[in-house]
MIDREN-687423 format. One record per residue (C-alpha): x, y, z; residue in one letter. Coordinates in steps of 0.02 Angstrom, whole numbers, padded with zeros to 5 digits, always signed. Layout:
REM residues N
XYZA ...
REM end
This chain:
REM residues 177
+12705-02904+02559X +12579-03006+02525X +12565-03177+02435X +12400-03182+02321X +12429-03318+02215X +12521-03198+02089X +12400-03052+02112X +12458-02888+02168X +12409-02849+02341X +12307-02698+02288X +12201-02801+02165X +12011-02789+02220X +11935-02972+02261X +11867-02967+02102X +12033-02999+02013X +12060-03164+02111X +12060-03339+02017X +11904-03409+02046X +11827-03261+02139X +11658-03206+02079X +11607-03057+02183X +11478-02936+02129X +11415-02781+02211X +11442-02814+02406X +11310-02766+02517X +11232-02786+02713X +11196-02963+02782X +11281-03071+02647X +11440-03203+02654X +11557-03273+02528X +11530-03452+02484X +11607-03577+02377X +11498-03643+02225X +11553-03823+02194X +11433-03799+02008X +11565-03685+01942X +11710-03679+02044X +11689-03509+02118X +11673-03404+02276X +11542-03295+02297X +11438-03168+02359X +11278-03250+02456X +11145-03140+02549X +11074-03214+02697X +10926-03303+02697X +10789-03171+02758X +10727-03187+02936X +10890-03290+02980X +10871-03342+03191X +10726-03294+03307X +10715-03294+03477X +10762-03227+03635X +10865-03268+03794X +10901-03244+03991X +11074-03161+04019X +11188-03314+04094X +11074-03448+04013X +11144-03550+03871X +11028-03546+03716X +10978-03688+03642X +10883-03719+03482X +10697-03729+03484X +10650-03755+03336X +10748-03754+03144X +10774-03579+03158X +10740-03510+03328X +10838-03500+03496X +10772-03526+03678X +10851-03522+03849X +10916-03695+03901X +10918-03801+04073X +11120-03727+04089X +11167-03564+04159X +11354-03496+04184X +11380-03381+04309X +11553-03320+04371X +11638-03465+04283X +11535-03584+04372X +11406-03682+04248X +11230-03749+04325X +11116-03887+04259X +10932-03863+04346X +11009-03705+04447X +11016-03522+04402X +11151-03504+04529X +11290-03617+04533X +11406-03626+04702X +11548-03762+04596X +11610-03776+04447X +11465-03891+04410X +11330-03901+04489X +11181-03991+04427X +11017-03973+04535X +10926-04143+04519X +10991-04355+04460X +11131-04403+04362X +11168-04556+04281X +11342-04641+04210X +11271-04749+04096X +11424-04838+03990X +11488-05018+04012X +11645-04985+04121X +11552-04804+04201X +11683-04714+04298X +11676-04578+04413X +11855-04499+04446X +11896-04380+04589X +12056-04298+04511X +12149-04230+04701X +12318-04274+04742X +12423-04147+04785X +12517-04116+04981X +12335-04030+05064X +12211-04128+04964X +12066-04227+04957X +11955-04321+04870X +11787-04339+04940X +11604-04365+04920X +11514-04252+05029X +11316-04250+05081X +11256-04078+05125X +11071-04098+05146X +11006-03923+05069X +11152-03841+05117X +11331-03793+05012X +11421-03761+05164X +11376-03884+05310X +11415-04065+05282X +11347-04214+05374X +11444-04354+05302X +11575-04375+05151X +11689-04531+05105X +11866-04497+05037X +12061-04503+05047X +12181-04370+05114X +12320-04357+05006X +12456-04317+05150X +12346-04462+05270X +12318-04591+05111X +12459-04714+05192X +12404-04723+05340X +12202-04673+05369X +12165-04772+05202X +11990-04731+05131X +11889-04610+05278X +11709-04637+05289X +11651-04489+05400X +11473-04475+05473X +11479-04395+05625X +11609-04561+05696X +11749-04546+05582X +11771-04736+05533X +11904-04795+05418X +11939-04936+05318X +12109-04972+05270X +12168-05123+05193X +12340-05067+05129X +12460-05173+05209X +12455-05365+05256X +12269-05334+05320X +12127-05237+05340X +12098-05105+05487X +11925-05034+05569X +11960-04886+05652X +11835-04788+05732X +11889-04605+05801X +12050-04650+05778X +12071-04779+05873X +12089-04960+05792X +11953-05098+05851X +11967-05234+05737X +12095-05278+05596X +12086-05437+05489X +12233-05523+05426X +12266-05638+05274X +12193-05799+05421X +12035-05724+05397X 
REM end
């Protein structure tokens, strides 16, 4: 069963309080008329939105009434700002700026196997020629990992801070300076 507001579930629209529907036909909506206190039957406004698009593209608005293709494309779940084909989740093909008083760029990693890292690829997805980051399973003890070609790391975890180059430790500054 079905609750109406008192009117039997086989009553036509029609018979709703505050309902004013006339003949129905293509391309129209119902609408609330705040003049009178009724819903009604609207058509369209004729030529409604022009335009055209690129599969994968998101549209955006041109103009009052018309839609274009935009700078962002999704493409198997990945979404692209500049780039018809993104490799990530986001990819954006040219600058970006943070502009906010506290700007914040957050890495979310940190699970056993994980890393956060900025990588430089050089027109390449694959190869990388330097990257800066933590190790989640190495954070205690390799501290932040700047890598460009000679892995060097900074860590400044404990009671001082470590240089480490390959490895191996080569300077480490304590609390004396």
């Amino acid at each position: 069963s079905v609750d109406l507001g008192g009117v039997s579930a086989s009553a036509s629209l029609g018979d709703l309080q505050d309902v004013n529907i006339s003949s129905v036909n293509n391309d129209q909506v119902i609408r609330y008329n705040s003049s009178n206190g009724r819903w009604e039957n609207q058509t369209l406004p004729s030529g409604g939105i022009t335009g055209s698009g690129t599969a994968n593209k998101i549209a955006k608005f041109s103009g009052t009434s018309a839609v274009a293709d935009s700078i962002i494309t999704e493409s198997s779940g990945n979404i692209g700002v500049g780039t018809s084909s993104p490799a990530e989740k986001l990819e954006v093909t040219g600058n970006a700026i943070l502009d906010a008083s506290n700007a914040n760029l957050k890495l979310k990693s940190g699970v056993e196997g994980t890393k956060g890292d900025i990588q430089w690829t050089f027109n390449s997805d694959t190869t990388v020629y330097a990257s800066v980051g933590i190790e989640y399973d190495n954070r205690t003890t390799d501290g932040f990992l700047i890598d460009s070609g000679y892995p060097i790391t900074i860590d400044s975890a404990g009671a001082y801070t470590r240089f480490s180059r390959n490895g191996s430790e080569h300077m480490r500054i304590d609390s004396a300076g």
